[in-house]
C-alpha positions in Angstrom: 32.2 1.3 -25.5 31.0 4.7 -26.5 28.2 6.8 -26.4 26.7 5.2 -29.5 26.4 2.1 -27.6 24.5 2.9 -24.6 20.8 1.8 -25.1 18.4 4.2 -24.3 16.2 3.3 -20.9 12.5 4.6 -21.8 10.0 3.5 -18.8 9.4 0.7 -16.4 7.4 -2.2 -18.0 6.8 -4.1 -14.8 7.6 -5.3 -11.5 7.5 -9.1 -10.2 6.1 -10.1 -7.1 6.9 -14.6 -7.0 3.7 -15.6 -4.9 3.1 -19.5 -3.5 -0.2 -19.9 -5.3 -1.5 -17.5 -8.3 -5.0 -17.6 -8.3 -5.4 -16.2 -4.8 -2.8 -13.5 -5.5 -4.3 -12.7 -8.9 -8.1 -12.3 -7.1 -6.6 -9.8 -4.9 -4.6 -7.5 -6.8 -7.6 -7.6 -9.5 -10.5 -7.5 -7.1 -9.2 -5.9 -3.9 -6.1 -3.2 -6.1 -8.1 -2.9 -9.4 -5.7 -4.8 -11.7 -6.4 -6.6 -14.7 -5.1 -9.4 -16.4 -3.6 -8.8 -19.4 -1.8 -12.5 -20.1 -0.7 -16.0 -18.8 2.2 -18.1 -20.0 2.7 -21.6 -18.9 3.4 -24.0 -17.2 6.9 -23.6 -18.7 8.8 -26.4 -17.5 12.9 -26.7 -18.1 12.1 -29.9 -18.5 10.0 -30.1 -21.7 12.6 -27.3 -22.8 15.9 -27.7 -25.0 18.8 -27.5 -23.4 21.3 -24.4 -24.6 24.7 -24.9 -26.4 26.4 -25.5 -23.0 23.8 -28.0 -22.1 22.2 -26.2 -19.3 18.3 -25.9 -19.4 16.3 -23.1 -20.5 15.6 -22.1 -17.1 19.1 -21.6 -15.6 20.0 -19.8 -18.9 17.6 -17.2 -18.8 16.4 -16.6 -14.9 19.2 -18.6 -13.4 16.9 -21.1 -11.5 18.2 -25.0 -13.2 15.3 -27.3 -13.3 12.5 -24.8 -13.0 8.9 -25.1 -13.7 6.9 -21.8 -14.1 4.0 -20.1 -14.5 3.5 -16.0 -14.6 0.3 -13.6 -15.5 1.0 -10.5 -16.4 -1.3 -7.9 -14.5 -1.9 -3.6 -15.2 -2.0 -2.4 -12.1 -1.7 1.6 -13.1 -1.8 3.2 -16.2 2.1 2.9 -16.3 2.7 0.1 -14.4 2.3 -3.5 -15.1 2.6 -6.4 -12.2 4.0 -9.5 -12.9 3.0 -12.5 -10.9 4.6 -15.8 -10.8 4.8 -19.3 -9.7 7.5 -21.9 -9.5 6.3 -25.8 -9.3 10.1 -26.4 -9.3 12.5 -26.4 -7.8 10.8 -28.0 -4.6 13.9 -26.7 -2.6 13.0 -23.0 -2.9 13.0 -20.9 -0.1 9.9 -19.0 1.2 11.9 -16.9 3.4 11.3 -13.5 2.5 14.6 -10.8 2.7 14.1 -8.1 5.3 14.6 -4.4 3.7 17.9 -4.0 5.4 18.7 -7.7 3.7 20.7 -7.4 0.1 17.8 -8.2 -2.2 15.5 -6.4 -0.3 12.6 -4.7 -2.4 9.1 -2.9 -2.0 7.3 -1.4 -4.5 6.1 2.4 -4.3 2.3 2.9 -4.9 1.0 6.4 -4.9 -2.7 6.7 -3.5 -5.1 10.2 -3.1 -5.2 9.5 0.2 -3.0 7.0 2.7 -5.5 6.8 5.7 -8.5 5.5 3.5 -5.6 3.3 1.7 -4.4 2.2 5.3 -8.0 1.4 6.7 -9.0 -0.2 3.0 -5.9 -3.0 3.1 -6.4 -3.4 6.1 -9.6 -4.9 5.5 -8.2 -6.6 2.7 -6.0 -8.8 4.5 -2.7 -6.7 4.1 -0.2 -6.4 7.2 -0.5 -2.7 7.7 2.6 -0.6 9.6 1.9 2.9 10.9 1.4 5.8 8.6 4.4 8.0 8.5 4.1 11.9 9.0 6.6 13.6 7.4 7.4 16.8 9.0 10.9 18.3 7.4 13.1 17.9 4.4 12.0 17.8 1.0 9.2 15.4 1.9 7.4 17.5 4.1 3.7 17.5 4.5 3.6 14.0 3.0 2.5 10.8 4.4 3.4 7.1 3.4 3.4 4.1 5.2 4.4 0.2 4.4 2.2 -2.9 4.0 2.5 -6.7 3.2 0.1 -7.6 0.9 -1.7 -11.0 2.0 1.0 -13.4 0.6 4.2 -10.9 2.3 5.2 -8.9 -0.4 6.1 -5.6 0.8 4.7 -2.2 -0.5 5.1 1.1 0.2 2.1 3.3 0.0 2.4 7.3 -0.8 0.5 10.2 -1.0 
């Protein structure tokens, strides 16, 4: 390939949390994180789908989960930032066994606040697991603080200042 054919990246549309139920998950990044909704799509169901050229449903051809049954809202959580939340009906064998971060897989996503003690103390009271606030004392960090959360349903964030 050349040079010609590398696309060109321009900015992060949005980041995907998959959550058990929606509309607790959607009430608390909107009323508790300030989001608001932009969109909902579905149910989507592979089912009700057709099937691709190889005869697999729409589903395993586009997010690699056969049988599927989905439904997503689209949040904007920061000016330049958009949250994606979604639901799968099916498969009724998924797991709900989140990765560690050491795990392959493993994810947070990076939130920058004005200030991390208010932000610790406010999720706190907002339901979110809360870890202790990190004082960073060396290195090209220094003088900054950050500290990692699960929000109510276990997805993992890291809060920065």
């Amino acid at each position: 390939m050349t040079e010609a054919d590398k696309p060109q990246f321009l900015a992060a549309d949005h980041v995907s949390f998959t959550v058990e139920e929606l509309e607790p998950a959607i009430a608390f990044y909107c009323d508790v994180m300030g989001a608001s909704e932009l969109f909902r799509m579905g149910p989507l169901d592979a089912a009700e789908m057709p099937k691709d050229d190889a005869g697999r449903d729409w589903t395993d051809t586009h997010i690699g989960v056969a049988g599927a049954c989905i439904t997503l809202v689209m949040l904007k959580l920061t000016d330049n930032l958009n949250l994606q939340l979604i639901t799968y009906d099916k498969p009724h064998d998924k797991s709900t066994v989140r990765p560690r971060h050491c795990d392959a897989g493993g994810h947070h996503l990076g939130l920058k606040v004005d200030d991390v003690e208010k932000a610790a103390r406010y999720l706190s009271a907002h339901g979110c697991e809360v870890q202790e606030i990190i004082a960073i004392d060396a290195g090209p960090l220094a003088g900054k603080k950050n500290l990692y959360i699960r929000d109510p349903f276990g997805n993992p964030i890291e809060i920065v200042d």
